[in-house]
N, C-alpha and C positions, 0 to 999 in steps of 0.2 A: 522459450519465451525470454525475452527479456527486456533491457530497457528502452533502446530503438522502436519495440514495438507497441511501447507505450503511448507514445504521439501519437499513432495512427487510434487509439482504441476508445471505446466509449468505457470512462475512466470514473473513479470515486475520488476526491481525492482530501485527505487528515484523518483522525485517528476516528472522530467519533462516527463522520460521516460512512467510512470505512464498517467500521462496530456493525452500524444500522443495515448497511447492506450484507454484511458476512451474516448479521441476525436472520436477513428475510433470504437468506440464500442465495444473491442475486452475484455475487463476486466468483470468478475463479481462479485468480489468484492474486497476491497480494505482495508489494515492496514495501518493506523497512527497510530506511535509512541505520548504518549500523552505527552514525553519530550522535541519532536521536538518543534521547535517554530515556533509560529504561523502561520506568514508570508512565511513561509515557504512551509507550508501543507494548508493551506486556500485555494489556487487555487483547488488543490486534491478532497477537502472536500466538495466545490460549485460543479465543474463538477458531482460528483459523487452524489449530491443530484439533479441535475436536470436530472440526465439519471437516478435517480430510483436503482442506485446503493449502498447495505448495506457496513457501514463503519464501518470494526471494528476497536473497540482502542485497543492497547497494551502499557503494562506498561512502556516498554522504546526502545529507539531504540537502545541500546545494546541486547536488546531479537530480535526483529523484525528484526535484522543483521542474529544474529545467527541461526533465523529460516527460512533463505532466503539463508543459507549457502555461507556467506560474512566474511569475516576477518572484516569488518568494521562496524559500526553502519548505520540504514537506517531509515530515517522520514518516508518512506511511501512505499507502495509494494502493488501489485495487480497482483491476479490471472485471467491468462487469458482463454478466452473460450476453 
């Protein structure tokens, strides 16, 4: 998986919206920006290591924006089932 195939996918996309779906199990996997800061993507990061779910990093959330097809920058994105 990776970012290329994030355009194609039915996607979550910020931290909280992210949270809420790793909550109800609906994600399986998930990208942090590794420019986001910390406290920001740490909640993202625990959920998704206790549900067994893989974390990719990308190199900035101006990519992880543009591969979620946003005008804006994004800490964190997750595809869902």
């Amino acid at each position: 998986m990776d970012l290329q195939n994030l355009k194609n996918e039915k996607k979550v996309v910020g931290t909280k919206q992210t949270a809420r779906a790793l909550k109800e199990d609906k994600v399986t996997v998930v990208f942090v920006a590794k420019d986001a800061e910390k406290h920001v993507t740490k909640n993202v990061e625990e959920l998704s290591k206790e549900k067994g779910i893989e974390v990719i990093y990308v190199n900035s959330m101006k990519e992880l924006g543009r591969a979620c097809n946003i005008q804006v920058r994004a800490a964190v994105a997750g595809i869902l089932k």
